[in-house]
C-alpha positions in Angstrom: -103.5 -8.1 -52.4 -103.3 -11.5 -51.4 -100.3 -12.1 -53.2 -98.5 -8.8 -51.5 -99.0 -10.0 -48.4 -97.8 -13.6 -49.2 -94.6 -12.1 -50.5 -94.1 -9.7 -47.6 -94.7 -12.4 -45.4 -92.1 -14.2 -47.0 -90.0 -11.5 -47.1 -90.5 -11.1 -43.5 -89.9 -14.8 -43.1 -86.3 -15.0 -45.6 -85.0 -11.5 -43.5 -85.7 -13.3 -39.9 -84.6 -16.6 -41.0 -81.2 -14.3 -41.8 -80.7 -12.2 -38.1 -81.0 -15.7 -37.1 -78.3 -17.4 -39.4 -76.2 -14.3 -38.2 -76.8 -14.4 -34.6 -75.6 -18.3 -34.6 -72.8 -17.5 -36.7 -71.7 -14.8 -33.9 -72.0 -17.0 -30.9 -69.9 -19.5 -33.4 -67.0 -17.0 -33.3 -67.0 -16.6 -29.6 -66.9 -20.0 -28.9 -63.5 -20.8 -30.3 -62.0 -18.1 -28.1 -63.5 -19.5 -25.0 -61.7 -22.9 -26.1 -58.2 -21.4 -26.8 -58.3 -19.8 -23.9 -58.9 -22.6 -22.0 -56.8 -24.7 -23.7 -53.6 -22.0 -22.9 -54.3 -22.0 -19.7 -54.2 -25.7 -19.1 -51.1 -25.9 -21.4 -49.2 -23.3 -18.7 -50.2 -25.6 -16.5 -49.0 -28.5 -18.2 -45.3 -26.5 -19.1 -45.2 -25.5 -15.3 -46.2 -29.4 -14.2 -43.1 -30.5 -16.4 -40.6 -27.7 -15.1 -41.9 -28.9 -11.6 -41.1 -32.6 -12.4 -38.1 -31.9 -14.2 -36.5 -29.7 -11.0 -38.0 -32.1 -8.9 -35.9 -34.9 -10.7 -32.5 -32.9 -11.4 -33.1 -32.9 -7.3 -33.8 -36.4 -6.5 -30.4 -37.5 -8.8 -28.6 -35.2 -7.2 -27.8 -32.3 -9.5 -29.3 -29.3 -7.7 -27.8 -30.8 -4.1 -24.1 -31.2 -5.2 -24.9 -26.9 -6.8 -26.4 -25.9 -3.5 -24.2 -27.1 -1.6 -20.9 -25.9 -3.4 -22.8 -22.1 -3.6 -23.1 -22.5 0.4 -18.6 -23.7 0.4 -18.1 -20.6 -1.5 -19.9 -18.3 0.2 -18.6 -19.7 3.7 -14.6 -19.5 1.6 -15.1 -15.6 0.9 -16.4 -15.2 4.5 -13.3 -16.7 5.6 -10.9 -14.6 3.6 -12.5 -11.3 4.5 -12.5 -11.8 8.1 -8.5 -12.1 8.5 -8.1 -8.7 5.9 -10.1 -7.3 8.4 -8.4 -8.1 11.2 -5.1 -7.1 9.5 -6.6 -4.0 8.9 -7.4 -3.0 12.1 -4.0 -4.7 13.4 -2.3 -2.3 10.9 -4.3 0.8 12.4 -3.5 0.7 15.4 0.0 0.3 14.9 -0.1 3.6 13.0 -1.6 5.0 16.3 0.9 4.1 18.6 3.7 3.9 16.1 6.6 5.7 14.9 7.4 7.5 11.7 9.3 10.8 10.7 8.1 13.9 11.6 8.3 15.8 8.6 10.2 16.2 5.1 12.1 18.9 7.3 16.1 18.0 7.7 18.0 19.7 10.3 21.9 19.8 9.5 25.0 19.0 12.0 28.4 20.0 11.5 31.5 17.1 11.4 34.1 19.0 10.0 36.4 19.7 7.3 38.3 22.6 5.3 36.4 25.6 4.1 37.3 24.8 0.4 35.4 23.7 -2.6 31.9 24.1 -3.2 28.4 22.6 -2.6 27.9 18.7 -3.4 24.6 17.4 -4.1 23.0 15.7 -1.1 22.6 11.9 -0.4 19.5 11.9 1.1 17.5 8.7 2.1 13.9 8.0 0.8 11.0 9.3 2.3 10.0 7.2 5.6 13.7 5.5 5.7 16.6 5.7 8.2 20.3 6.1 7.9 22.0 2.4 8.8 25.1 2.7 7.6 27.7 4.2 4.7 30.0 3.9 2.1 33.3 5.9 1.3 35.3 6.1 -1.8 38.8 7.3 -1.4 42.1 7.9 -3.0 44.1 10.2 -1.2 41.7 11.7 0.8 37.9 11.2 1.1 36.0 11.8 -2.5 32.5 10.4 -1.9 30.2 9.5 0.6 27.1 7.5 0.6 24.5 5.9 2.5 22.6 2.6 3.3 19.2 3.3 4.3 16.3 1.0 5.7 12.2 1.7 6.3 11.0 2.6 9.5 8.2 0.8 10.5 5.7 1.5 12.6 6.5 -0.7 15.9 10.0 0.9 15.9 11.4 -1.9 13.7 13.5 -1.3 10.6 12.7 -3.5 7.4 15.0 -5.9 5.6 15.3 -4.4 2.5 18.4 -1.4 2.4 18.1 1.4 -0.4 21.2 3.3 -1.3 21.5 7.4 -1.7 22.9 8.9 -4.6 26.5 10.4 -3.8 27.3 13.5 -2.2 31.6 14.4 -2.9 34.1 14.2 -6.0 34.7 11.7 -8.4 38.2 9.8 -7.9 39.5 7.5 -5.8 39.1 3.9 -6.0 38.7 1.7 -2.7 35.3 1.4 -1.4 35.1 1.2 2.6 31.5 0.2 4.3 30.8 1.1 7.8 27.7 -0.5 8.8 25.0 -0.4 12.1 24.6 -3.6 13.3 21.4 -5.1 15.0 18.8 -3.7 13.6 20.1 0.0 15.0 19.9 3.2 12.7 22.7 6.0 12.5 22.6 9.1 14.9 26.0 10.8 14.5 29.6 10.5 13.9 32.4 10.9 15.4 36.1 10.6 14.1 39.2 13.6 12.9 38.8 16.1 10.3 41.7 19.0 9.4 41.8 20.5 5.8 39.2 17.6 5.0 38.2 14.2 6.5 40.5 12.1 7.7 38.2 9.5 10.2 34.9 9.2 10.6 32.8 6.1 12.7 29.2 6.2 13.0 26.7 6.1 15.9 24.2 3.9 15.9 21.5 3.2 18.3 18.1 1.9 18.7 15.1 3.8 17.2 13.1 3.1 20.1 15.5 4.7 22.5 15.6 7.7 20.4 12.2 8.4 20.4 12.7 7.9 24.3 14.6 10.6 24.9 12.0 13.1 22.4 9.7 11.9 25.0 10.9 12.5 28.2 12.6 15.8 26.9 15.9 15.3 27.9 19.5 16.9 27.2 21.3 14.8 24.7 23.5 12.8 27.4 25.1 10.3 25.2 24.9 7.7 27.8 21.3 8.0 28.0 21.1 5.1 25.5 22.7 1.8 23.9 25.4 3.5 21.8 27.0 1.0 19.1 30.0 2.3 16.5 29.9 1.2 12.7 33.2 0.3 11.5 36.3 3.4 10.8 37.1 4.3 7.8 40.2 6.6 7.3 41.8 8.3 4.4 45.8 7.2 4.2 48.0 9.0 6.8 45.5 10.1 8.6 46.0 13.4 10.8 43.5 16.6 11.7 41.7 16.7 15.3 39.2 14.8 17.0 35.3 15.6 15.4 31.6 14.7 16.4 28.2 15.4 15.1 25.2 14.0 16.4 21.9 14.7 15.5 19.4 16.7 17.7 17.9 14.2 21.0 14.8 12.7 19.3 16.4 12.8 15.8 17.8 10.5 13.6 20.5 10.2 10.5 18.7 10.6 6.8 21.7 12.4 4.8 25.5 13.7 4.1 26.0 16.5 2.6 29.5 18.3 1.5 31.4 20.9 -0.3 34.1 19.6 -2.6 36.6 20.3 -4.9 39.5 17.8 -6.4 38.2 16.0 -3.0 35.5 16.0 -0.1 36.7 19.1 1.8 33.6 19.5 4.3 30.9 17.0 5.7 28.0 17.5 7.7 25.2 15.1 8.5 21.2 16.0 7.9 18.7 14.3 10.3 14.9 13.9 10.7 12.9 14.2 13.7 11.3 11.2 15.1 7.9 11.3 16.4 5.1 8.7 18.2 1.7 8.5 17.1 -0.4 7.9 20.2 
């Protein structure tokens, strides 16, 4: 009996001693964690210290300053090139709205003359948004082909630099060339010359584009002394004959085109025109 209850007291003595073996091993685990926790934390600390010092030197030697201040140059350079776009921008816009340009792809056809021979020619026609400023004619005998120089319209009224030539309306033959030109910045509005069984003369017409639209706006008859006229050089066929001829195009309109019936030569010309119009 005695000896049962010495065992079972050890026993009771070996399974505490145990729990209590187990319960310091436990808290023996925990403990680490605790430290590597702490021991992160103040290495975050110590990385963020050092990122600190190391920005806080690249500043004091100068690094960072000379960056900062070239990122402010640059932003104050793109500032500085929008700002005139945009004031070309709205320069350009409102010289659309109180500019001039064609009215429409519409042509309207005039009548100069000629016999009632041959048959239909293609058309020189200029490019969309250009004028009429002169022309060329090849001829042998009598007129073969006709052709035009032909400048942009801008929108102050103004005519650009650069001419574009039409394809050619007429017959092929002839040889010489002749040019009949506008002169000072003027555009082509008619012609004038002698026609008979074909062309024998013809001068332009030229005037300012300005003054043309004048006269769409005040509505008036076309009275040809109503504005600046100015005549191109002639250009005649050899041994000229026929009767005096004019076309002019409509008040308010202005010289884009020939066109012509033809055969072995030009037999018949008329001139096609566009309307001018102000924005306002």
């Amino acid at each position: 009996m005695t000896g049962f209850l010495v065992a079972g007291t050890r026993l009771r003595i070996v399974t505490g001693y145990d729990r209590l073996l187990r319960f310091r091993t436990n808290r023996g685990r925990r403990s680490p964690g605790r430290a590597d926790l702490s021991r992160g934390v103040r290495m975050s600390i110590s990385e963020s210290a050092k990122s600190v010092s190391t920005c806080k030197a690249l500043w004091q030697s100068g690094t960072l300053r000379v960056a900062f201040v070239f990122a402010i140059l640059l932003l104050i350079a793109f500032a500085a090139l929008a700002a005139p776009q945009d004031r070309d921008h709205d320069r350009d816009r409102d010289h659309d709205r109180n500019g001039f340009h064609l009215k429409s792809r519409e042509r309207i056809s005039r009548d100069f003359g000629g016999g009632s021979g041959g048959r239909p020619s293609p058309d020189a026609l200029c490019e969309s948004g250009f004028v009429a400023v002169g022309f060329h004619v090849q001829t042998g005998e009598f007129f073969n082909q006709a052709w035009l120089d032909c400048a942009r319209l801008r929108p102050d009224g103004d005519l650009g630099d650069e001419l574009r030539m039409t394809e050619r309306t007429g017959s092929s033959g002839g040889r010489p060339v002749f040019d009949a030109h506008c002169h000072g910045g003027r555009a082509l509005i008619g012609l004038r010359g002698r026609t008979g069984a074909s062309i024998d003369e013809a001068v332009g017409e030229c005037t300012y584009v300005r003054e043309i639209a004048q006269i769409r706006d005040d509505r008036r008859d076309d009275r040809r002394d109503d504005h600046r006229i100015d005549f191109t050089e002639s250009v005649t066929r050899p041994h000229p004959g026929g009767r005096p001829s004019e076309a002019h195009c409509p008040p308010g309109a202005v010289v884009t085109g020939f066109r012509s019936m033809s055969g072995e030569y030009m037999d018949h010309l008329w001139i096609v025109c566009s309307e001018l119009e102000r924005n306002y």
